[in-house]
C-alpha positions in Angstrom: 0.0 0.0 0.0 2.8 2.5 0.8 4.5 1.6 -2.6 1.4 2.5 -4.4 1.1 5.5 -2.3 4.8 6.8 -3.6 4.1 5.6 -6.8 0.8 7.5 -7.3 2.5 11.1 -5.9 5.5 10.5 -8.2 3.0 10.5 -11.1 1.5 13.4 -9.8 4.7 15.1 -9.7 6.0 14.1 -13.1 1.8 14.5 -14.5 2.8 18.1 -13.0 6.0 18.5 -14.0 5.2 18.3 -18.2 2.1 20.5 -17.8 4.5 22.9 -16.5 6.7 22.8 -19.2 4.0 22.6 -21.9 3.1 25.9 -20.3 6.5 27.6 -20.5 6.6 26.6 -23.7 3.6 27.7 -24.9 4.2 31.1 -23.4 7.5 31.3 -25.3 5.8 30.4 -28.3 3.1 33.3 -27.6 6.4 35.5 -27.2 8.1 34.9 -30.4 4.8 35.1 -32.5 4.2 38.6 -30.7 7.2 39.8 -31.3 7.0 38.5 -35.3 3.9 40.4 -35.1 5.0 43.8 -33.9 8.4 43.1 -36.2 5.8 43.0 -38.8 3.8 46.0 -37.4 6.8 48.2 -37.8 7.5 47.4 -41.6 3.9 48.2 -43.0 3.5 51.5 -44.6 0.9 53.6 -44.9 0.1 55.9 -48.1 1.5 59.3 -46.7 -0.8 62.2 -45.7 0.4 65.1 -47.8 0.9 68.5 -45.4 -1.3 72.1 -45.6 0.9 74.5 -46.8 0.6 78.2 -45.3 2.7 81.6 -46.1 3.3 84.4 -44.2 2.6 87.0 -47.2 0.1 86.6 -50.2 1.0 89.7 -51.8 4.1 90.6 -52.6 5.6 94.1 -54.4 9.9 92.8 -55.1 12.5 96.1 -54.6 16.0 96.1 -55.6 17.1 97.6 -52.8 15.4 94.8 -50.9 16.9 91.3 -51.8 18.9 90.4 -48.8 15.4 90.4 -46.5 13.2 88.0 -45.9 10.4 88.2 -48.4 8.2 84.9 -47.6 7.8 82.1 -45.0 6.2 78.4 -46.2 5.2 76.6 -43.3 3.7 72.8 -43.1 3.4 70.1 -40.5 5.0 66.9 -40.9 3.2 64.8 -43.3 2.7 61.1 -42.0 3.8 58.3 -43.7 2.2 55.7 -41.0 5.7 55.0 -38.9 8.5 57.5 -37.8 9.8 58.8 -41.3 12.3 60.3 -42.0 11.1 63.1 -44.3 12.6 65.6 -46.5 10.7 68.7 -48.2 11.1 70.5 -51.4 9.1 73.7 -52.2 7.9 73.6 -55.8 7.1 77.0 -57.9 4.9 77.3 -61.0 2.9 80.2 -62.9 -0.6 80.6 -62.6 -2.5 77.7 -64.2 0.7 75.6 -64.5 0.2 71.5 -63.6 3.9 71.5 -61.8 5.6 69.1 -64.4 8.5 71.7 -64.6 8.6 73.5 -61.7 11.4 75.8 -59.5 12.3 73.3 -56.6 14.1 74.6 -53.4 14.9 71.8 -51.3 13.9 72.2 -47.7 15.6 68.7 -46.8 13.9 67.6 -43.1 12.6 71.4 -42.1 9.2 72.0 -41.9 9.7 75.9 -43.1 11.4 77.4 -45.7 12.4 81.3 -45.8 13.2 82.8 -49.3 14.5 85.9 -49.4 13.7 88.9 -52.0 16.7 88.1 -54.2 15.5 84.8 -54.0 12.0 84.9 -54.7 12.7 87.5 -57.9 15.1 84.9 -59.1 12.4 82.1 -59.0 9.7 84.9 -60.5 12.1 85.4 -63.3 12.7 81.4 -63.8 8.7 81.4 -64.2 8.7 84.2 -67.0 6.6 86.6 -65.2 6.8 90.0 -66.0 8.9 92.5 -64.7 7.2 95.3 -62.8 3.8 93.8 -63.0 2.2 91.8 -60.5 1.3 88.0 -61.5 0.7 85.3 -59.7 3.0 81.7 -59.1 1.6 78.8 -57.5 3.4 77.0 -54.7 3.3 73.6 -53.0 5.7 70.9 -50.8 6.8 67.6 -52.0 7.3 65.1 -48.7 9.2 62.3 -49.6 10.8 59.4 -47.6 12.5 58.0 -50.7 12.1 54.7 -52.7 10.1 53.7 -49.9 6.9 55.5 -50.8 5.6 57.4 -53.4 5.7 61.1 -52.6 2.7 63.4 -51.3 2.0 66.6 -52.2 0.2 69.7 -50.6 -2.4 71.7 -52.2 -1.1 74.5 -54.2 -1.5 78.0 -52.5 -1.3 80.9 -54.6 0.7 84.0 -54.0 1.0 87.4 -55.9 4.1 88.7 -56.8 5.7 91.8 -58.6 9.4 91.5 -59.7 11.9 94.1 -59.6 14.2 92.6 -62.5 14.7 92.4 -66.2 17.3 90.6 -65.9 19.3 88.4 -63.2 21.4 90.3 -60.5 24.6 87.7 -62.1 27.5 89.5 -64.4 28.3 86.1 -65.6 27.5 82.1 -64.6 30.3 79.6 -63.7 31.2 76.3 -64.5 33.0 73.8 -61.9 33.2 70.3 -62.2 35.7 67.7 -63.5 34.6 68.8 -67.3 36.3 71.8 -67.0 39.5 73.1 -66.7 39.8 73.8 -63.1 38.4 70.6 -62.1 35.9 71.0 -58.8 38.0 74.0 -57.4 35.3 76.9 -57.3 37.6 79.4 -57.2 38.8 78.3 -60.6 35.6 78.0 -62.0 35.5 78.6 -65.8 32.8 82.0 -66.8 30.1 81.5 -69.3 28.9 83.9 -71.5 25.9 86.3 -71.3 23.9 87.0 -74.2 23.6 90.6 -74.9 19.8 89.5 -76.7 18.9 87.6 -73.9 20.2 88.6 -70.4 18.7 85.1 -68.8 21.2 83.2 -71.2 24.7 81.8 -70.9 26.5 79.5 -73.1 30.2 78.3 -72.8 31.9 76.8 -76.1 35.2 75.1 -75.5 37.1 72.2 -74.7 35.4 69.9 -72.1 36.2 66.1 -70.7 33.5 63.5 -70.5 32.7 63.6 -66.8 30.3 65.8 -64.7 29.9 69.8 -63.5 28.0 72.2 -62.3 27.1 75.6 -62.9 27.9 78.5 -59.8 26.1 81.9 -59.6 29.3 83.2 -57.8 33.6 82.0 -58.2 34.1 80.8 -55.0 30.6 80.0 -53.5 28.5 77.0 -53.9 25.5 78.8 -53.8 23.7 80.2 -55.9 24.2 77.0 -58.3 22.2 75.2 -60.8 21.9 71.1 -61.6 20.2 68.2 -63.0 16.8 67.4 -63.0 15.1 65.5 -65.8 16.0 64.6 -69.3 13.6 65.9 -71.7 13.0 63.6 -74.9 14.7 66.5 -77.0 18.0 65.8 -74.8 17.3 68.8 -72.9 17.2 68.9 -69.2 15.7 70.6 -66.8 17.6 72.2 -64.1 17.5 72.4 -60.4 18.2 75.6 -58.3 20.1 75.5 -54.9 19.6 79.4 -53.7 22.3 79.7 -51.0 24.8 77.5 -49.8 22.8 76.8 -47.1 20.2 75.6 -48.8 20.0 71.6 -50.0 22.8 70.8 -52.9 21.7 69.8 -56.3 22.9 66.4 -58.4 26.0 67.7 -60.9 24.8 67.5 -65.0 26.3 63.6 -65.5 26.0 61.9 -68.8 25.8 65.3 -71.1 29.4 64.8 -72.8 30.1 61.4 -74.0 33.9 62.0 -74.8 36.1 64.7 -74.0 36.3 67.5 -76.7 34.3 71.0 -78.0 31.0 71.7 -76.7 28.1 74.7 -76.1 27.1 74.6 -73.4 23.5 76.8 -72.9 21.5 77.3 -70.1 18.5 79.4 -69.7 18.0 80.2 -66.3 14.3 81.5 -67.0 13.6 78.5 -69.1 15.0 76.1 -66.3 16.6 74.9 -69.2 20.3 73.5 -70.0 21.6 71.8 -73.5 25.0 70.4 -74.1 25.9 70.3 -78.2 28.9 69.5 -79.6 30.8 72.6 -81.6 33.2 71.7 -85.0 36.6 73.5 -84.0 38.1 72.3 -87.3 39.2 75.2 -89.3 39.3 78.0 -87.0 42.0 80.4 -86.8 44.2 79.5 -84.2 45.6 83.2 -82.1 49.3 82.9 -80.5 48.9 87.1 -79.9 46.0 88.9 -78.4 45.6 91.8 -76.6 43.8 95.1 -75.8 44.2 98.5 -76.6 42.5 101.6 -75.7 42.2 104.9 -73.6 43.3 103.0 -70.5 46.6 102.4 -71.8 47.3 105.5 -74.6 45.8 103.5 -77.5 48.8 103.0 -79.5 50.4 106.2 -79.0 53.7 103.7 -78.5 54.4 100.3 -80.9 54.0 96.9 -78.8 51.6 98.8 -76.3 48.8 96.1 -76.1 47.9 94.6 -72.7 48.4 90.9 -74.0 46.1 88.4 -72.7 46.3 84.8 -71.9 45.3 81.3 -72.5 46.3 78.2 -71.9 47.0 75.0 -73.9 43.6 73.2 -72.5 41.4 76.0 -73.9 43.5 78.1 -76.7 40.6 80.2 -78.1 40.2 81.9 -74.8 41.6 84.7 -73.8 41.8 86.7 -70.6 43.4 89.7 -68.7 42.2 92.2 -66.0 41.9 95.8 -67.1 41.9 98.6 -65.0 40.4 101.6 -66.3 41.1 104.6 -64.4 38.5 107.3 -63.6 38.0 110.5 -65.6 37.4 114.1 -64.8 33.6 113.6 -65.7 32.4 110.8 -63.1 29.8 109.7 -65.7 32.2 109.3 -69.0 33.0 106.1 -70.2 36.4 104.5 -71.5 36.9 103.0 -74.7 38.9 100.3 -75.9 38.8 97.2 -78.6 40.7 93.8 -78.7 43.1 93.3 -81.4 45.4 90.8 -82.5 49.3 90.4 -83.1 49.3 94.4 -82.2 48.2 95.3 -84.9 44.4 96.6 -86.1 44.4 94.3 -89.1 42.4 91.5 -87.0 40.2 93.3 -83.9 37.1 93.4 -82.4 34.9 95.9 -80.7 30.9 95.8 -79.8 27.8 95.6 -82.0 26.3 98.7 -82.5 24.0 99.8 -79.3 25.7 97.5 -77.0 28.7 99.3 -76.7 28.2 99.8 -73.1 27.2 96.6 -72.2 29.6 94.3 -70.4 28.3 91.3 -72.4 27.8 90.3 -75.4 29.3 88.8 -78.8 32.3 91.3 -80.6 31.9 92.1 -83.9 35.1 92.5 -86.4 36.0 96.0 -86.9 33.2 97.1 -85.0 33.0 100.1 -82.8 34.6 100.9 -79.1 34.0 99.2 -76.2 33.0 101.9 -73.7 33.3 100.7 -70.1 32.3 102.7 -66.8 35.8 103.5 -65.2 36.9 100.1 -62.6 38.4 97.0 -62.1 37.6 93.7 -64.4 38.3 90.1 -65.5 38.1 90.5 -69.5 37.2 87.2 -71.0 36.7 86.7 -75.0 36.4 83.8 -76.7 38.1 83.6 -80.2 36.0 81.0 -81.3 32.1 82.5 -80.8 33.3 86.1 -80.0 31.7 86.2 -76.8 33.1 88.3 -74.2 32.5 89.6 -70.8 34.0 92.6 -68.4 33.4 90.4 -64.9 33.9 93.3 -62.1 36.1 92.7 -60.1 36.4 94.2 -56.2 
């Protein structure tokens, strides 16, 4: 009887025992599924929830005198993507009526407001074509995207008045940087562009390039203002991106544009939010070993040899350069003139076109009349194979 008492309570103890276990394991299992679940939980997106855009100002009147203050502030919450995103911003400008398939952008990257200054705002007014010194209206709105991970949400566009103070853009000439050009990705050896004495919002550049990518800089030495890639059109153009300020977002560099090193145009329209890249025949052209300039600065040629030479290099032989300084006269508002010539000697020179005389930009014509320059300090820059130049002041 005792021996079937002990064997009875060690069955109830090992009966016990593997209920216990059962249980522990059980609860495990319960564990590991949970935490499969949540795992899963935390991988399962939501379409975003685009943001409500606000400004500060509806109605805007652009001065000159103006362009360093704050003009406008875009504010929006954080759009939700359904999980803890990490979410960047880009403003988006069109004109009136527009559908937003070219737009200005201005990325914001994570901020949830964007301040754009006078200068700034004019500049995108201008990229839009609207009308100096008449008040038109642009459409605004924020892209929130979290990347590849989610397609991207808009805002409603907002719409907000706004009256330019430009023809043309506050820039004496654009830059390009980039291992295409010359001075590689050293901004303070940025190669100028030329302005276009028909059309002040265009620059081109024709020289020698190498397959690879660049930029294009508002200022030599700053990153900011700067223009880059956005999409390929079907015509091979492309549509450009705008970084404002160096603080502002960077932009991708132009990649893909010049299949093999050698001569290219290069034009952007900076109201067009256009760039092309063409390739330009070199064979043929005259080929310069003397160049120089000549004029009231330096006594014409009231002595033989008495050109200021300028300079090129063996990378880009058809352009020239030098910096000029013309000295004031008695009458603060006269003008100095002056011409570029080769092998001192007038048989082969260039001056302006008639009217632009004045300008400091344009294309020379052979033979034609002075340059007349305000009194100062300048980069000279002429190219011997378009016969583009510009007088870049110079502080």
């Amino acid at each position: 009887m005792a021996a079937d008492e002990g064997l009875t309570k060690s069955h109830k103890k090992n009966f016990m025992k593997a209920i216990y276990n059962k249980l522990l394991m059980l609860c495990c299992l319960s564990l590991t599924l949970w935490s499969c679940d949540k795992d899963e939980d935390r991988i399962i997106m939501q379409e975003g929830v685009a943001p409500i855009l606000s400004s500060t100002q509806s109605n805007l009147v652009l001065l000159e005198a103006d362009k360093a203050k704050d003009a406008v502030t875009f504010n929006w919450p954080k759009a939700e993507f359904g999980y803890n995103a990490a979410v960047s911003y880009t403003l988006q400008f069109d004109k009136a009526g527009g559908d937003f398939t070219a737009p200005v952008k201005v990325e914001v990257e994570n901020a949830q407001f964007r301040t754009v200054k006078v200068g700034e705002l004019n500049d995108i007014a201008n990229s839009l074509e609207m009308e100096g010194e008449k008040a038109g209206e642009m459409q605004v709105r924020v892209m929130a995207s979290v990347g590849a991970a989610a397609a991207p949400v808009y805002s409603d566009p907002i719409s907000i008045t706004v009256t330019p103070y430009l023809a043309e853009p506050p820039y004496a000439t654009l830059y390009l940087v980039g291992a295409a050009t010359e001075g590689d990705w050293d901004n303070n050896k940025a190669t100028p562009m030329f302005r276009s004495a028909d059309d002040a919002f265009l620059f081109t550049y024709t020289g020698y390039l190498k397959s690879a990518d660049f930029k294009v800089l508002g200022q030599l030495g700053k990153w900011g203002p700067a223009w880059g890639m956005g999409t390929v059109n079907t015509d091979k153009s492309v549509n450009i991106r705008f970084r404002p300020t160096e603080g502002d977002a960077d932009v991708p560099n132009f990649s893909g544009l010049i299949p093999a090193a050698g001569y290219y145009t290069i034009t952007l329209d900076i109201r067009k939010n256009s760039l092309t890249v063409a390739p330009y025949d070199a064979t043929g052209k005259p080929s310069y070993t003397v160049m120089g300039v000549l004029g009231e600065f330096n006594g014409w040629d009231a002595t033989p040899n008495n050109d200021q030479l300028m300079t090129t290099t063996s990378v880009n032989p058809h352009i020239w350069r030098t910096t000029v300084t013309i000295p004031a006269k008695a009458d603060a508002n006269a003008k100095s003139e002056l011409k570029i010539r080769v092998n001192n000697s007038w048989g082969t020179n260039w001056g302006a076109k008639e009217g632009n005389q004045e300008k400091l930009y344009g294309q020379g014509q052979a033979g034609g009349p002075n340059f007349k320059i305000t009194p100062g300090k300048y980069l000279l820059v002429f190219n011997d194979l378009t016969l583009d130049y510009v007088f870049i002041p110079q502080n």
